[in-house]
Biopython code that builds the backbone (N, CA, C, O; Angstrom):
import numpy as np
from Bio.PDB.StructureBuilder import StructureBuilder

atoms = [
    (1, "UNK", "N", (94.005, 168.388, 49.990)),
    (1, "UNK", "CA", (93.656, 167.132, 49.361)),
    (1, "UNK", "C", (94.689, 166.050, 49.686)),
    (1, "UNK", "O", (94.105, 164.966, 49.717)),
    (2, "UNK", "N", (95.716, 165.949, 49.886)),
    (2, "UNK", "CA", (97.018, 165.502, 50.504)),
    (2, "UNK", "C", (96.869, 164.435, 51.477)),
    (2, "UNK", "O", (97.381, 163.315, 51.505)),
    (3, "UNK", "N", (95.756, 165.231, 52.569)),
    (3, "UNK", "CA", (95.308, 164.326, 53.617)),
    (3, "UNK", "C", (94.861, 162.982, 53.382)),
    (3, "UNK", "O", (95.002, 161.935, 54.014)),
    (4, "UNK", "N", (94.225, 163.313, 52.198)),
    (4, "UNK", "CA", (93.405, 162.110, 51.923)),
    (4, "UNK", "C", (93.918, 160.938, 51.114)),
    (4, "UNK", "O", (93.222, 160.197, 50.420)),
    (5, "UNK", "N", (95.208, 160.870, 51.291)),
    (5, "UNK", "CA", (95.890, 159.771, 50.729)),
    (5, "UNK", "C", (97.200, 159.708, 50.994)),
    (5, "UNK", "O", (98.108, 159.919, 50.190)),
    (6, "UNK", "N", (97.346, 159.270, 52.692)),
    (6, "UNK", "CA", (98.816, 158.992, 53.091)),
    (6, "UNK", "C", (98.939, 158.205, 52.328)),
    (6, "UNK", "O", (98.978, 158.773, 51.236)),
    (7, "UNK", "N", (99.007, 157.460, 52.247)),
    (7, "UNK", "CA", (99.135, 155.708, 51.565)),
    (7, "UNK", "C", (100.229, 156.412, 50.139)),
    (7, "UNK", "O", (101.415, 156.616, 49.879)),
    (8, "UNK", "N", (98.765, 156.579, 49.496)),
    (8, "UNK", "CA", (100.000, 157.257, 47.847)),
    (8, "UNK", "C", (100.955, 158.288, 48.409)),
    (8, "UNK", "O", (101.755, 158.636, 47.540)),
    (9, "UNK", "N", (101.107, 158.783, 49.361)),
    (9, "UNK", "CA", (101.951, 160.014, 49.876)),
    (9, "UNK", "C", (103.189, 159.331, 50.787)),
    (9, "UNK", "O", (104.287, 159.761, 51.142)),
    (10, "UNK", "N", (102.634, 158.330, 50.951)),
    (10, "UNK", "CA", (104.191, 157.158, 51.677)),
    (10, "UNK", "C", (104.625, 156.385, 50.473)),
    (10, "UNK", "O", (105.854, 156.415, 50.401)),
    (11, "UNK", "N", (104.093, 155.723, 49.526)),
    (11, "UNK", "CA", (104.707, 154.973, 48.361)),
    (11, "UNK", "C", (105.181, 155.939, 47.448)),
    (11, "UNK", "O", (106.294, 155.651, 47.006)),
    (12, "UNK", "N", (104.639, 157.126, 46.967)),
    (12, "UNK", "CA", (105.358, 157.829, 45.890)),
    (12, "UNK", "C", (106.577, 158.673, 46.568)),
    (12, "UNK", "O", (107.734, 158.542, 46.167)),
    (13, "UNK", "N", (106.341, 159.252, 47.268)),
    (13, "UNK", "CA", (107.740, 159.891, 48.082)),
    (13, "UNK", "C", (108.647, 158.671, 48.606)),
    (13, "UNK", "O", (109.662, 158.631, 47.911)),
    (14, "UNK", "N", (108.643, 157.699, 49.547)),
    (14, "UNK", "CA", (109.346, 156.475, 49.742)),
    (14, "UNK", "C", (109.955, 155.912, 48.605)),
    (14, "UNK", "O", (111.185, 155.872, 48.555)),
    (15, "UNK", "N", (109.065, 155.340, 47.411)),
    (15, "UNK", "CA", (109.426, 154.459, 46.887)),
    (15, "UNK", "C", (110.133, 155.323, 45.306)),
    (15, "UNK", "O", (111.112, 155.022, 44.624)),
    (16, "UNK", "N", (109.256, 156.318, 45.187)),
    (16, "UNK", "CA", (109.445, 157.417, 43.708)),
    (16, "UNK", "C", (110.463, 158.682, 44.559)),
    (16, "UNK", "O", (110.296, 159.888, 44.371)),
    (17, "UNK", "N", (111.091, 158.331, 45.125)),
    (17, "UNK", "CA", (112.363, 159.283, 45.904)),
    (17, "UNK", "C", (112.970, 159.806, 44.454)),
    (17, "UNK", "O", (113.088, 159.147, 43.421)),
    (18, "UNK", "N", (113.324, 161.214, 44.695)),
    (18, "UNK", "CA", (114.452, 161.628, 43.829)),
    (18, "UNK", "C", (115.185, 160.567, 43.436)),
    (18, "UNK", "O", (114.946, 160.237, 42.274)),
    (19, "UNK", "N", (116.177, 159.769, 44.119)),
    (19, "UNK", "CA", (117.024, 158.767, 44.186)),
    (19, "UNK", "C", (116.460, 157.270, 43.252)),
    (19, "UNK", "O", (117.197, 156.366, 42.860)),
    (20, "UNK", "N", (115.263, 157.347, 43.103)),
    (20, "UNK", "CA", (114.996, 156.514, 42.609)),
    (20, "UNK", "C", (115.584, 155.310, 41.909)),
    (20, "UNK", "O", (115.670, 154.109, 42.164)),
    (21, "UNK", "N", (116.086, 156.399, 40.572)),
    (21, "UNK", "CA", (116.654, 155.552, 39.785)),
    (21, "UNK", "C", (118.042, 154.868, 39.979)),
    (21, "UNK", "O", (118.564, 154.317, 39.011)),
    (22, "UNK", "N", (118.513, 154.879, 40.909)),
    (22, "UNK", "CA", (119.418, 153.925, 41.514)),
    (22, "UNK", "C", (119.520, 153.102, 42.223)),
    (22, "UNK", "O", (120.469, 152.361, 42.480)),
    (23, "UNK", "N", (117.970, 153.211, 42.817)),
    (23, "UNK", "CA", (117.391, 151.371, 43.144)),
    (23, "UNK", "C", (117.209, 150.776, 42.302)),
    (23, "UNK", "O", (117.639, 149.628, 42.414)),
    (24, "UNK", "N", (116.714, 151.014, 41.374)),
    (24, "UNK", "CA", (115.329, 150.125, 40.352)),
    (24, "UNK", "C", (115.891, 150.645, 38.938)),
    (24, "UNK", "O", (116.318, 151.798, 38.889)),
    (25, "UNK", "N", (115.902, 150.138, 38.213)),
    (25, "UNK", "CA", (116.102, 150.472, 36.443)),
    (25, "UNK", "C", (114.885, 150.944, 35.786)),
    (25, "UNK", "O", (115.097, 151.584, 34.756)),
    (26, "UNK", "N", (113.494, 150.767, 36.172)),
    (26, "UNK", "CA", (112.111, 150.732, 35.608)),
    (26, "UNK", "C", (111.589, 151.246, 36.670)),
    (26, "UNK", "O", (112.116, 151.186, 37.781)),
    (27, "UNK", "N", (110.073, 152.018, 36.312)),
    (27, "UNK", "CA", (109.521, 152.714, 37.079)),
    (27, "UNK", "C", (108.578, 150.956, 37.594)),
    (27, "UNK", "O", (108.094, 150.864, 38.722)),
    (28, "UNK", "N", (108.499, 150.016, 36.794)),
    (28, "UNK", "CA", (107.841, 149.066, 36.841)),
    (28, "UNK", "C", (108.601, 148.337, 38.214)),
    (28, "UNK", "O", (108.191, 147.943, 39.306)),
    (29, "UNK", "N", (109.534, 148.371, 37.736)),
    (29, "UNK", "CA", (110.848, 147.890, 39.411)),
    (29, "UNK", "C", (110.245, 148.371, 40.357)),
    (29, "UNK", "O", (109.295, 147.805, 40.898)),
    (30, "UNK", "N", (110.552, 149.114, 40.585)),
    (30, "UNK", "CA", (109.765, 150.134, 42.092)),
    (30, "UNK", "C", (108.605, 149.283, 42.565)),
    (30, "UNK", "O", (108.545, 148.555, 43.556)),
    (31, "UNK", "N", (107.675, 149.542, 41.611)),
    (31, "UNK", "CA", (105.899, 148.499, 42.156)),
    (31, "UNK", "C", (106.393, 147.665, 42.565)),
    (31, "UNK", "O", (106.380, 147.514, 43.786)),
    (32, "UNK", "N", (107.119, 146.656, 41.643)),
    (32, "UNK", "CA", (107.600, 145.409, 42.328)),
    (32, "UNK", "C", (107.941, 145.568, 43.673)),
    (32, "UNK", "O", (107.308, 145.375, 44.711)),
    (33, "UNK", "N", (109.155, 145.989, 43.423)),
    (33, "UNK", "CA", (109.958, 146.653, 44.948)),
    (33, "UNK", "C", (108.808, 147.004, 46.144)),
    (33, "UNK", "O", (108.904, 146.412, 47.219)),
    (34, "UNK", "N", (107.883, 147.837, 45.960)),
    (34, "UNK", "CA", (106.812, 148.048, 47.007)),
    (34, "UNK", "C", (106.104, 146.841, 47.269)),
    (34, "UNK", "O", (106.015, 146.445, 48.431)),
    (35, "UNK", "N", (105.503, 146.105, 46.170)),
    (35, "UNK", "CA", (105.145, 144.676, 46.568)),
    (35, "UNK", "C", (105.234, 144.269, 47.126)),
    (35, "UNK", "O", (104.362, 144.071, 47.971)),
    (36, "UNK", "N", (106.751, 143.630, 47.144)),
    (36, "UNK", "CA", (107.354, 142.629, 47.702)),
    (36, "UNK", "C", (108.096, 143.010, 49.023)),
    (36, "UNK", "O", (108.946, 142.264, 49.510)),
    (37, "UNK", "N", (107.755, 144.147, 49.556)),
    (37, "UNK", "CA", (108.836, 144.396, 50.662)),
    (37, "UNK", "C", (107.762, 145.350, 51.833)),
    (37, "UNK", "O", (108.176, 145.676, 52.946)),
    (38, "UNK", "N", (106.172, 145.740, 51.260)),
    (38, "UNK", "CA", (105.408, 146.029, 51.876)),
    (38, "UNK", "C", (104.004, 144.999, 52.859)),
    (38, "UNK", "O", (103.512, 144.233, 52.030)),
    (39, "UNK", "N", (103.538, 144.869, 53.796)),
    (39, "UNK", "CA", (102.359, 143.962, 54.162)),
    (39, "UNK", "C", (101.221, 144.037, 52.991)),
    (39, "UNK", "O", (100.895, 145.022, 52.328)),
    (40, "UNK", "N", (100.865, 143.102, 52.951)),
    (40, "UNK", "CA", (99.751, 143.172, 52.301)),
    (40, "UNK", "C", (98.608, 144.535, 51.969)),
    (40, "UNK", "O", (98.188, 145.213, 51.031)),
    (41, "UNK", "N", (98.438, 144.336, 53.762)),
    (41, "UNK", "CA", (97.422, 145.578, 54.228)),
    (41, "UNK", "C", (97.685, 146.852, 53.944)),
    (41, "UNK", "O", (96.768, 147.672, 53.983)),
    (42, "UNK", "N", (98.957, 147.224, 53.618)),
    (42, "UNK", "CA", (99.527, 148.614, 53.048)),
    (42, "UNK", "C", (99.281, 148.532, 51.323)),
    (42, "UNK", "O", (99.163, 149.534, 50.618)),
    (43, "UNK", "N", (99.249, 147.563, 50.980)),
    (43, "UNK", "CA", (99.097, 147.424, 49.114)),
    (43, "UNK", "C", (97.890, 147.667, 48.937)),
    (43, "UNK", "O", (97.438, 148.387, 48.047)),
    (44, "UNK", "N", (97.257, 147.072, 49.791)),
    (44, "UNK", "CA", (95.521, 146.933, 49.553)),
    (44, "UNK", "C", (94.839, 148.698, 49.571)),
    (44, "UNK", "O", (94.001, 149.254, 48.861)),
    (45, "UNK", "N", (95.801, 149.238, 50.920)),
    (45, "UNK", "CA", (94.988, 150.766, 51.384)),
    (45, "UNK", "C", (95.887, 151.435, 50.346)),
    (45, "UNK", "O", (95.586, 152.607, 50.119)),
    (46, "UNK", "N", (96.952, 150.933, 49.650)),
    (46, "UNK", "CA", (97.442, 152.527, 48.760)),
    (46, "UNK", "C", (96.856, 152.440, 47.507)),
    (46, "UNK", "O", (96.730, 153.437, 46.797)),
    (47, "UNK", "N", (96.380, 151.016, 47.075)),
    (47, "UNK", "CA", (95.662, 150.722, 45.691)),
    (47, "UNK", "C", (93.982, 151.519, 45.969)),
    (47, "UNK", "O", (93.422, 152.358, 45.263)),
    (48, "UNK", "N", (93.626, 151.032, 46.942)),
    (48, "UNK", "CA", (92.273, 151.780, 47.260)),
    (48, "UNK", "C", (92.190, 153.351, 46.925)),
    (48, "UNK", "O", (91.452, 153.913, 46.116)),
    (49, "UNK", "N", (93.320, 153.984, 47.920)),
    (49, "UNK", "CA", (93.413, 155.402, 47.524)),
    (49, "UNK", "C", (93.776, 155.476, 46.108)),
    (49, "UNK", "O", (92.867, 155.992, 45.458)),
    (50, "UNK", "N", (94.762, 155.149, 45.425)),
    (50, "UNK", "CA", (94.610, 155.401, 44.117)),
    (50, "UNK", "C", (93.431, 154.838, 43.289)),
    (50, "UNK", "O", (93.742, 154.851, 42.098)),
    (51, "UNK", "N", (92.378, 154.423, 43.466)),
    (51, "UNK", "CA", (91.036, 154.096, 43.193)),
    (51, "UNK", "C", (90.387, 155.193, 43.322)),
    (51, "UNK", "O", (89.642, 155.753, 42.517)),
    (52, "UNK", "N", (90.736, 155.523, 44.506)),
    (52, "UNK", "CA", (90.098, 157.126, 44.683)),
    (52, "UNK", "C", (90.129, 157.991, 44.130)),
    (52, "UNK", "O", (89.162, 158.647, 43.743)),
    (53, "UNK", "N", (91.438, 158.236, 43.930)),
    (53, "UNK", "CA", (92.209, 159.372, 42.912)),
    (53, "UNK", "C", (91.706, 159.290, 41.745)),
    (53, "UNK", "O", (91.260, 160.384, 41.397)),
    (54, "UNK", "N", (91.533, 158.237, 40.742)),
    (54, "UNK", "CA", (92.077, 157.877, 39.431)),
    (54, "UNK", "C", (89.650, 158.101, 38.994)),
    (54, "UNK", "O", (89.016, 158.094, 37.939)),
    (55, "UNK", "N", (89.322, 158.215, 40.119)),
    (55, "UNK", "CA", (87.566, 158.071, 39.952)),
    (55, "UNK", "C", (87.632, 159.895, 40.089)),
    (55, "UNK", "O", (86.591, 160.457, 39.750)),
    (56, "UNK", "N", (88.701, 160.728, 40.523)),
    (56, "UNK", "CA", (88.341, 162.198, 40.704)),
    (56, "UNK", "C", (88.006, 162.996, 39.570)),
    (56, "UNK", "O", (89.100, 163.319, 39.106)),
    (57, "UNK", "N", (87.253, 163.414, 38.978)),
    (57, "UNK", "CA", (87.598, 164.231, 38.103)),
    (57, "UNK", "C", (88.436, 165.344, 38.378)),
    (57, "UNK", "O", (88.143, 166.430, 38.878)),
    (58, "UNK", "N", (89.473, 164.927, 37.992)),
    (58, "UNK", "CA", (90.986, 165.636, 37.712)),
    (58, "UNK", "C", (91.609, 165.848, 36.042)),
    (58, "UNK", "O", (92.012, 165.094, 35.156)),
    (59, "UNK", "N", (91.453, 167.060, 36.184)),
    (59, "UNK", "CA", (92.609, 167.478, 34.360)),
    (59, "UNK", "C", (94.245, 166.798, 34.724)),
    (59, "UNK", "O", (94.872, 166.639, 35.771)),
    (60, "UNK", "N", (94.538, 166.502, 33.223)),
    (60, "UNK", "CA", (95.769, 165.569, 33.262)),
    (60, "UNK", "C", (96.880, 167.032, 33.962)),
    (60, "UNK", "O", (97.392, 166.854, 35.067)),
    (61, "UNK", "N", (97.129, 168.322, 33.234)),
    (61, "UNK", "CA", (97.820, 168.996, 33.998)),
    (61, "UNK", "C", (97.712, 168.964, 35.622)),
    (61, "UNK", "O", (98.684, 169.297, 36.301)),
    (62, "UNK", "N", (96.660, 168.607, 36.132)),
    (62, "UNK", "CA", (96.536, 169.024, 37.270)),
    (62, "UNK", "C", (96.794, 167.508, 38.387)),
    (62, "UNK", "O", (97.265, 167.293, 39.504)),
    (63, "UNK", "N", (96.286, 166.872, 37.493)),
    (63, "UNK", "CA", (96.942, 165.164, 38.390)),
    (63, "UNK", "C", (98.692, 165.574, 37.998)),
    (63, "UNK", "O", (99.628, 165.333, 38.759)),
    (64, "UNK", "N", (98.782, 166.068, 36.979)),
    (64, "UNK", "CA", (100.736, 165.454, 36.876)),
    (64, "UNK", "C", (101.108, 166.150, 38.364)),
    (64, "UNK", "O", (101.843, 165.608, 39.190)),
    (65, "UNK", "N", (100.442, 167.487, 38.548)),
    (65, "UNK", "CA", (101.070, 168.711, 39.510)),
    (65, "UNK", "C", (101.082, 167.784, 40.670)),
    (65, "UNK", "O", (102.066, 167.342, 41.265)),
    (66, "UNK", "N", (99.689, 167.540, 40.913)),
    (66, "UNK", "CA", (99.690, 166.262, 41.858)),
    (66, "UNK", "C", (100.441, 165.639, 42.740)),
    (66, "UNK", "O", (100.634, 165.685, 43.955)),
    (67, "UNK", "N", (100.978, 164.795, 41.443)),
    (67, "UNK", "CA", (101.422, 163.583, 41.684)),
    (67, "UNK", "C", (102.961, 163.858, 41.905)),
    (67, "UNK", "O", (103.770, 163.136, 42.487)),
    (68, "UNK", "N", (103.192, 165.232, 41.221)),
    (68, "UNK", "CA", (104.714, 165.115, 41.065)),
    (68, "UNK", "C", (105.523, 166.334, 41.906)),
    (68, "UNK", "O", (106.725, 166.499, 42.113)),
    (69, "UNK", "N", (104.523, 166.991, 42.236)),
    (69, "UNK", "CA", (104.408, 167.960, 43.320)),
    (69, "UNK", "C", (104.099, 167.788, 44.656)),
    (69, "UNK", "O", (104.861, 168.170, 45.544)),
    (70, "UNK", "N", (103.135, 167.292, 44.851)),
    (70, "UNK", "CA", (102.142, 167.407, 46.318)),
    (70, "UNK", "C", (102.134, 166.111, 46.809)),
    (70, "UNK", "O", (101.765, 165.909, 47.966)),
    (71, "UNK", "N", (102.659, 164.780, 45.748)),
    (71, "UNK", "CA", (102.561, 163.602, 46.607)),
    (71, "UNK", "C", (104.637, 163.293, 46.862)),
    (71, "UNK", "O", (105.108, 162.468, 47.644)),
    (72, "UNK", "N", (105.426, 164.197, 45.977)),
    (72, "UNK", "CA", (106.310, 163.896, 46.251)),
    (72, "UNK", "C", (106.917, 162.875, 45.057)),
    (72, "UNK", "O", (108.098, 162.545, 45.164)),
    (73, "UNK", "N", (106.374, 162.526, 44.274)),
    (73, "UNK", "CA", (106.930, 161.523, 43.429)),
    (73, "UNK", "C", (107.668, 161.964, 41.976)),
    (73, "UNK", "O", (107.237, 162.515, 40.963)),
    (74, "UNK", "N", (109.135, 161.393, 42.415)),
    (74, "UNK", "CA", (109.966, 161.860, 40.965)),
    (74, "UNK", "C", (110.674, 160.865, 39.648)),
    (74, "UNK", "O", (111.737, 160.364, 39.282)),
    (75, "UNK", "N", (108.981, 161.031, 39.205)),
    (75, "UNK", "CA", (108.961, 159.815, 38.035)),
    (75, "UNK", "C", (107.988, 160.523, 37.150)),
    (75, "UNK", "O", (106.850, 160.961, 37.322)),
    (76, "UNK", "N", (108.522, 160.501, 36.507)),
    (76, "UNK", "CA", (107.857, 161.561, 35.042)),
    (76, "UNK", "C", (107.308, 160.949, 34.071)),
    (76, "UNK", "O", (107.765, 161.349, 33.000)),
    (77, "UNK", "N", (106.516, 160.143, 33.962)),
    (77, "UNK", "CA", (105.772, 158.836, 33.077)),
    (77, "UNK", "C", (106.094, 159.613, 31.530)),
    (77, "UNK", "O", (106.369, 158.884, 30.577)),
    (78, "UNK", "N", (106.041, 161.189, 31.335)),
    (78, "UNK", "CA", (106.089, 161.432, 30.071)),
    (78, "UNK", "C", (107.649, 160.994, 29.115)),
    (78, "UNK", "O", (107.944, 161.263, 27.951)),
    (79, "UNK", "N", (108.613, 160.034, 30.448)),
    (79, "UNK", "CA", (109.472, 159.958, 29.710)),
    (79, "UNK", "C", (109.246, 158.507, 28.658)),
    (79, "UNK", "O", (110.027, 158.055, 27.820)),
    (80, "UNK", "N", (108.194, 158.122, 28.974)),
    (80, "UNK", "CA", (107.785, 156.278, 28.709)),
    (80, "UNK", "C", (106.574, 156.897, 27.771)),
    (80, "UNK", "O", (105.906, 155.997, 27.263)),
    (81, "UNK", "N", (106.246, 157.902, 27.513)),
    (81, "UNK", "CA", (105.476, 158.348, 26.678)),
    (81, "UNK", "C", (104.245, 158.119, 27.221)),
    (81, "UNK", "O", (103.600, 157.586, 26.318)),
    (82, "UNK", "N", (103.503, 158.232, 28.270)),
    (82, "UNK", "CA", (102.427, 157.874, 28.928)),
    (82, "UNK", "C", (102.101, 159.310, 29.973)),
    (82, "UNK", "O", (102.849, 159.951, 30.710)),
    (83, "UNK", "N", (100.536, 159.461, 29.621)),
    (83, "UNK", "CA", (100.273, 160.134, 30.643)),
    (83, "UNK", "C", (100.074, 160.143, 32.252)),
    (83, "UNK", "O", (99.795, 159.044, 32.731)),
    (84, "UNK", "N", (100.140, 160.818, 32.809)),
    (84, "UNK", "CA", (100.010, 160.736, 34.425)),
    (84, "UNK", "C", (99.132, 159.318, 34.476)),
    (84, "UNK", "O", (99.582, 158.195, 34.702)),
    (85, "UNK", "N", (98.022, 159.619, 34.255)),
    (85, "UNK", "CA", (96.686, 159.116, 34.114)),
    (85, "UNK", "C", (96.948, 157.578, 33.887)),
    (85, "UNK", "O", (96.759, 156.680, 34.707)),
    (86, "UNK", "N", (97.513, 157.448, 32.358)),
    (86, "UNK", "CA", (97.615, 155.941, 32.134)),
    (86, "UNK", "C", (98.733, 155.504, 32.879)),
    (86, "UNK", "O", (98.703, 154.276, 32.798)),
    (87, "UNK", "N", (99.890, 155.914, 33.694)),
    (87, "UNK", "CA", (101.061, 155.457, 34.704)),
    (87, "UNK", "C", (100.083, 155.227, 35.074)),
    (87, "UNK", "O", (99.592, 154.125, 34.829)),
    (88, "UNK", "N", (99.377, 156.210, 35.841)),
    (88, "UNK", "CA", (98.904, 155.593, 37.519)),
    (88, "UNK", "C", (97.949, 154.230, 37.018)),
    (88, "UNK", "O", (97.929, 153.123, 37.556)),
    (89, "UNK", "N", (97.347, 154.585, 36.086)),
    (89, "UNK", "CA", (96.212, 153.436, 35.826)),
    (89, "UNK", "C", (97.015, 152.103, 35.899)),
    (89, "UNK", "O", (96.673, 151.194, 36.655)),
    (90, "UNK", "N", (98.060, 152.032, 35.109)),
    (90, "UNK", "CA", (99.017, 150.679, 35.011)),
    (90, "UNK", "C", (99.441, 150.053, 36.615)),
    (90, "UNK", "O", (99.419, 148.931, 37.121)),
    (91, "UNK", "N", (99.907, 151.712, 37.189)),
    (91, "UNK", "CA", (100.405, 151.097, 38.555)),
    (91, "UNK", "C", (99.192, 149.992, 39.139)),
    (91, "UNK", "O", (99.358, 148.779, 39.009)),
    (92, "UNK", "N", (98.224, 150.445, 39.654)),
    (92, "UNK", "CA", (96.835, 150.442, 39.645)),
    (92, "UNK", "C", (96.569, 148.692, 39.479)),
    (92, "UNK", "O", (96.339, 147.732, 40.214)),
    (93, "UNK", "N", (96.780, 149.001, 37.913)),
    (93, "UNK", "CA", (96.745, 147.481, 37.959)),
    (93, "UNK", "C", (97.689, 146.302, 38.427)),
    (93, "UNK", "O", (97.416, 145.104, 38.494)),
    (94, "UNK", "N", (98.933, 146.985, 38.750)),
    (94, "UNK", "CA", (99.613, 146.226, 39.151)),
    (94, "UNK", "C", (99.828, 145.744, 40.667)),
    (94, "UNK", "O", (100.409, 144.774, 41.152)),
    (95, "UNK", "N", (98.956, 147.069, 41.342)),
    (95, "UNK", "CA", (98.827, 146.485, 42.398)),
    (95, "UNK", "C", (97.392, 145.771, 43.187)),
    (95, "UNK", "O", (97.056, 145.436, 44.323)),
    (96, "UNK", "N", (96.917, 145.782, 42.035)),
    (96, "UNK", "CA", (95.488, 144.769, 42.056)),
    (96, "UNK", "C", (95.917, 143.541, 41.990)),
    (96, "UNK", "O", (95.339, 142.760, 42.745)),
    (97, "UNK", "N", (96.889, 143.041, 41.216)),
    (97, "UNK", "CA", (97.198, 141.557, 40.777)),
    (97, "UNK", "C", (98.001, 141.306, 41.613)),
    (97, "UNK", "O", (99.082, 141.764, 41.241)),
    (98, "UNK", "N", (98.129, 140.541, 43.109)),
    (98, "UNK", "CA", (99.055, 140.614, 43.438)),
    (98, "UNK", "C", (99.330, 139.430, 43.799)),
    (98, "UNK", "O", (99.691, 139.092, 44.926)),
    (99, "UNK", "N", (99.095, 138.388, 42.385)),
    (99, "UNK", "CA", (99.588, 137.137, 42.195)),
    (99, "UNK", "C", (101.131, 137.161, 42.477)),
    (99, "UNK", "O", (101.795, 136.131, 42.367)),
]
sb = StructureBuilder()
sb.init_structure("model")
sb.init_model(0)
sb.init_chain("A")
sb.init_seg("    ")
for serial, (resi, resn, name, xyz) in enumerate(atoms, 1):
    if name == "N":
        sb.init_residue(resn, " ", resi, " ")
    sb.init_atom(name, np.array(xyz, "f"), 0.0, 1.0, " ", f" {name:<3s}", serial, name[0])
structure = sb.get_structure()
């Protein structure tokens, strides 16, 4: 399933690196950070794939494994008290608006 979403598999490993939290203070930083430092055309195809994702019927255990396993990303939304599900949804929206 992996295949089917370089895009989230280059932003969550790239941008959600182990290391993370010593770029960015907020998992919200990061989006920004990808925003503003990615082409357009890369925001557009990783928001799409997570469109994809977020329409799968997927159990929340099994998106966290996902997301935090198989795409590489080390950001644990349960520390913000939010599920996989509603992170990604927020990301989601944040990279829809890209006033």
């Amino acid at each position: 399933m992996i295949d089917q979403f370089p895009n989230l598999t280059q932003f969550f490993s790239s941008y959600f690196h182990q290391d993370w939290p010593l770029e960015a203070e907020t998992a919200s930083d990061v989006v920004n950070n990808y925003r503003s430092s990615e082409p357009p055309e890369s925001i557009e195809a990783t928001s799409e794939e997570l469109s994809k994702l977020l329409e799968m019927p997927i159990f929340e255990p099994d998106l966290e494994t996902f997301i935090l396993d198989e795409l590489g990303c080390y950001y644990d939304p349960k520390s913000e008290n939010q599920t996989v599900r509603e992170w990604l949804e927020s990301v989601q929206q944040s990279l829809t608006n890209l006033s």
